[in-house]
C-alpha positions in Angstrom: 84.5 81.3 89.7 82.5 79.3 86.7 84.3 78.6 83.6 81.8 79.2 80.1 82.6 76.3 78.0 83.7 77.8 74.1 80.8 77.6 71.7 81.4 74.8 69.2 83.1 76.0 65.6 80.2 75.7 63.3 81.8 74.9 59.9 80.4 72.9 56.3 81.8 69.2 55.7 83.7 68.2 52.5 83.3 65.0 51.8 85.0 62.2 49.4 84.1 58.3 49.4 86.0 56.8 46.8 89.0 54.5 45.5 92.4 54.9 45.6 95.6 54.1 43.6 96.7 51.6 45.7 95.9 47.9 46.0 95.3 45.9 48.8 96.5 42.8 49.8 93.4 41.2 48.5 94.2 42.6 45.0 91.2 45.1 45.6 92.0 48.8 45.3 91.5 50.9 48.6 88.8 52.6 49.5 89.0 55.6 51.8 86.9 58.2 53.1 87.9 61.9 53.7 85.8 64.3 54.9 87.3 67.8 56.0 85.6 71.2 57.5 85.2 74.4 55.1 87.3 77.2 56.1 87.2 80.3 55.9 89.8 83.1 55.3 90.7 83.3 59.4 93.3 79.9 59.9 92.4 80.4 63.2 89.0 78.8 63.1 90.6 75.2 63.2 90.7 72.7 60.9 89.0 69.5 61.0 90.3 66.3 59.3 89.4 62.8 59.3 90.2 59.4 57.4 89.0 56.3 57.7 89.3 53.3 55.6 87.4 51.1 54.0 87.1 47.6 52.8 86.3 47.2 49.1 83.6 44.7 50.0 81.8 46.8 52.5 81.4 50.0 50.1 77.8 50.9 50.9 75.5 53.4 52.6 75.5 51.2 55.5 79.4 51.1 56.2 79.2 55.1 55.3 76.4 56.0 57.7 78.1 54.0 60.3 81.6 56.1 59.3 79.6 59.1 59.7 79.1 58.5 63.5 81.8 58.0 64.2 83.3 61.3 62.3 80.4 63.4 64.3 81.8 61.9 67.4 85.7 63.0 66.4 84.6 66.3 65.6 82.8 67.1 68.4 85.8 65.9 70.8 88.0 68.7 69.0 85.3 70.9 69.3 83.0 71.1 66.5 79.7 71.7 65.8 77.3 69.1 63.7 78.3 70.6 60.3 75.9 72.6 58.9 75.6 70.9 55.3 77.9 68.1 53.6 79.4 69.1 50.5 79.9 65.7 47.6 81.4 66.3 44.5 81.3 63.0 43.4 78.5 62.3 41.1 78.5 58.8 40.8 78.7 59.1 45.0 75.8 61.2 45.7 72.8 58.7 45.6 75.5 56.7 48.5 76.1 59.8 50.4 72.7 61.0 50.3 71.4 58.3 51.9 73.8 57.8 54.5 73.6 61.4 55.7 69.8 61.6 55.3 69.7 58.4 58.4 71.9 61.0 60.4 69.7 63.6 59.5 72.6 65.5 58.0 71.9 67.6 54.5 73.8 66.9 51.6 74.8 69.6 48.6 75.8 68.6 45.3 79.2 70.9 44.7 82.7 71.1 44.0 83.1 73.8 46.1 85.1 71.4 47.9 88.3 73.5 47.4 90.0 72.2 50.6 89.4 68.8 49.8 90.8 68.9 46.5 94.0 70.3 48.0 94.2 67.6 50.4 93.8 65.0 47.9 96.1 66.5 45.8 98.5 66.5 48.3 98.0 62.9 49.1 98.4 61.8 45.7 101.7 63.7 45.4 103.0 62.4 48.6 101.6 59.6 50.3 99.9 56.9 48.0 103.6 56.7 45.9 105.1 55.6 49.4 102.9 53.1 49.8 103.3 49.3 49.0 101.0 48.7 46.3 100.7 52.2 44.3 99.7 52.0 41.3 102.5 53.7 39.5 102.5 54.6 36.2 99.8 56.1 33.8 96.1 55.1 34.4 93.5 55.1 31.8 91.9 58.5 32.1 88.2 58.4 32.9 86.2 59.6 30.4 85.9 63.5 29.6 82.1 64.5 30.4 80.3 66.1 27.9 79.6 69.3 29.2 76.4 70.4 28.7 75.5 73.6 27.2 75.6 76.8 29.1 72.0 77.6 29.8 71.0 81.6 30.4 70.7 82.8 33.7 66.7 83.2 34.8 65.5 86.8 34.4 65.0 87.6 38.3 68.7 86.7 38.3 70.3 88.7 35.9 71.1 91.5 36.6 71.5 95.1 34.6 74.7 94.8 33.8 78.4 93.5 34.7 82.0 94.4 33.7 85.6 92.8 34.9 87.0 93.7 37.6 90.8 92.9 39.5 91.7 93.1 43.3 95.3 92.7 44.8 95.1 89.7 46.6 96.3 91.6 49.6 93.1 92.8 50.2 91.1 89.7 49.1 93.0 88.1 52.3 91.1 91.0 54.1 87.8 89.9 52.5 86.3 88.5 55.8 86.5 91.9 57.3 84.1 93.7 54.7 80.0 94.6 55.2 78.6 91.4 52.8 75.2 90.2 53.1 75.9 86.6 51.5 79.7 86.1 51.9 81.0 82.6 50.6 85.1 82.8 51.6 87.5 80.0 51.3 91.4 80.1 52.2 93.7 81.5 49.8 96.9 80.1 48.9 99.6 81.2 51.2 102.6 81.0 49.1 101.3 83.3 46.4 102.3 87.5 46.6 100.2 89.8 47.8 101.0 92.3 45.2 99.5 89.5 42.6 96.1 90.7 41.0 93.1 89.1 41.0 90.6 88.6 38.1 87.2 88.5 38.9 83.5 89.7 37.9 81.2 92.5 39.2 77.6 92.0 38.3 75.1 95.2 39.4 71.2 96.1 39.6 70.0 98.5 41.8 66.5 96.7 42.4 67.3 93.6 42.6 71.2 92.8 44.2 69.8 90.6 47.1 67.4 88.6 45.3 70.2 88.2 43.1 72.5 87.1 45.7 70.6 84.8 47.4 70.0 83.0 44.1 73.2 83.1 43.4 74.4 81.5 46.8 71.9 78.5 46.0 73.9 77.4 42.9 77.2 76.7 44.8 79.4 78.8 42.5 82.9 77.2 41.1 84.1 79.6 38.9 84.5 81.4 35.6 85.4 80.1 32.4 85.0 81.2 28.7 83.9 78.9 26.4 84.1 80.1 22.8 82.7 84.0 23.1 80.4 82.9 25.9 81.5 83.7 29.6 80.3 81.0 31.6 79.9 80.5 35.6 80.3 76.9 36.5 78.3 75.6 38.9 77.1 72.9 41.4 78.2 69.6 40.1 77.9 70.2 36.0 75.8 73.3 35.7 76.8 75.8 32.9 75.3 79.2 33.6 75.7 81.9 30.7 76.5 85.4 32.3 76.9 87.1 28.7 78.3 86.8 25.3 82.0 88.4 24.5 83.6 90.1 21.6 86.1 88.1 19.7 89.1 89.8 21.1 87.4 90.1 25.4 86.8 86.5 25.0 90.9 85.7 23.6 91.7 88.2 26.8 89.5 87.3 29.0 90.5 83.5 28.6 94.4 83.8 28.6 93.8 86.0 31.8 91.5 82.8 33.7 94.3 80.6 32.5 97.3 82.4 33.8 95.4 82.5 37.0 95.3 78.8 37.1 98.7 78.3 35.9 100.3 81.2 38.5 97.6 82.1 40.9 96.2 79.6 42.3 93.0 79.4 40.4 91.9 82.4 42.1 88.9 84.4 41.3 85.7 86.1 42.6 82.2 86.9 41.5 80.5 90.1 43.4 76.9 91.3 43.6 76.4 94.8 44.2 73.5 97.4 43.4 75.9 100.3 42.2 79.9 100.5 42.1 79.6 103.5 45.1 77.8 100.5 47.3 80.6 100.3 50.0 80.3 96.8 50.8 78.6 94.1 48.6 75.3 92.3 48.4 76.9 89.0 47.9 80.8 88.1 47.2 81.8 84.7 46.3 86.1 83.3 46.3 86.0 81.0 43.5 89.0 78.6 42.9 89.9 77.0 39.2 91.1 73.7 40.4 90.7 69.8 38.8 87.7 68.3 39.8 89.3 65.2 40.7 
């Protein structure tokens, strides 16, 4: 009797090389790298995590591309793929990453659809650098707020013939993996929220053009949606400001307290959907979209 080895869970990297609140013995703060597989809605698709530290004096591509060997090697003992692409949300990072990933011949994305990573280092903020012996307690001088630049209108061959707002139980957004999409882009949702709770998100339609659409869409790495004055805005990539249409006075106050509850009591949660008619049964392209910090 032969045994067929399981095929190896094919999953994204997030990735994030950068200081800590905490200072080392040496008086230097602590460098760490984290780097965590993309999930998707099933839990049962494993999660892969790794840390590894870093002195402050051997911060470079070298020490990184070297730290990325080793990470391939972990992975693959619990059973995962090379991933797929490396997700950096870091822009002062990138140029580091880039090049350490490129030696590997490993692609590197530009996004902060790095949702799991954010929650991770969230987490470890909260409850692990404060236990440790020199945390930098107290308030920190707040980098400086980017400028964000202006939203920019979305190309013509990717607009499409209209939009409108839609809402979904979450209930059935935990189901989401189960639906007919052609470019599906799913990421855990909280567990601790209720299912009951509804879910605001964007529908946009054309019935010539829905895949193209799609697929352009899927390139930008969508983060979520935001209103910015009277202009609803779909964030993007690291910085990119894409304008999806202008509001009326009173949609924009609505459409903005209704984002910002979501954030407050949901989770962030959102979703964007391509479709070529609302009777399509399934959808051309259906993005999860989190509001959470960027760092």
């Amino acid at each position: 009797m032969s045994l067929v080895a399981a095929a190896p869970i094919e999953a994204d990297w997030e990735l994030d090389y950068y200081s800590r609140p905490v200072l080392e013995p040496d008086g230097k703060k602590r460098w760490e790298l984290l780097i965590c597989s993309s999930q998707g809605l099933d839990p049962s698709q494993g999660l892969f995590r790794w840390l590894l530290r870093c002195p402050a004096a051997s911060v470079n591509s070298l020490w990184l591309r070297d730290a990325l060997g080793e990470a391939l090697a972990a992975a693959a003992d619990q059973g995962f793929a090379p991933p797929r692409r490396i997700r950096c949300w870091r822009p002062s990072m990138r140029t580091m990453v880039q090049r350490a990933a490129e030696s590997l011949a490993l692609e590197v994305v530009a996004s902060r659809r790095c949702y799991g990573l954010i929650e991770w280092l969230i987490e470890r903020q909260r409850h692990v650098y404060p236990a440790e012996e020199g945390y930098l307690a107290g308030p920190l001088a707040p980098p400086p707020s980017p400028i964000q630049p202006l939203a920019i209108p979305l190309p013509e061959a990717a607009r499409g013939e209209r939009w409108s707002w839609a809402s979904l139980p979450l209930a059935s957004l935990r189901e989401a993996d189960q639906w007919p999409i052609d470019f599906p882009a799913l990421v855990p949702l909280p567990a601790d929220l209720d299912d009951d709770l509804m879910v605001t998100g964007l529908r946009l339609f054309s019935s010539t053009r829905s895949l193209a659409i799609a697929g352009w869409l899927a390139g930008l790495e969508p983060v979520r949606l935001s209103v910015a004055g009277q202009q609803l805005v779909l964030e993007a990539g690291l910085e990119d400001r894409w304008l999806l249409g202008n509001l009326a006075p009173e949609e924009a106050s609505a459409a903005s307290e209704a984002l910002q509850q979501a954030r407050l009591a949901g989770g962030g949660v959102q979703f964007l959907a391509v479709q070529a008619s609302e009777e399509q049964p399934g959808f051309t392209g259906f993005w999860l979209l989190r509001d959470l910090p960027d760092a």
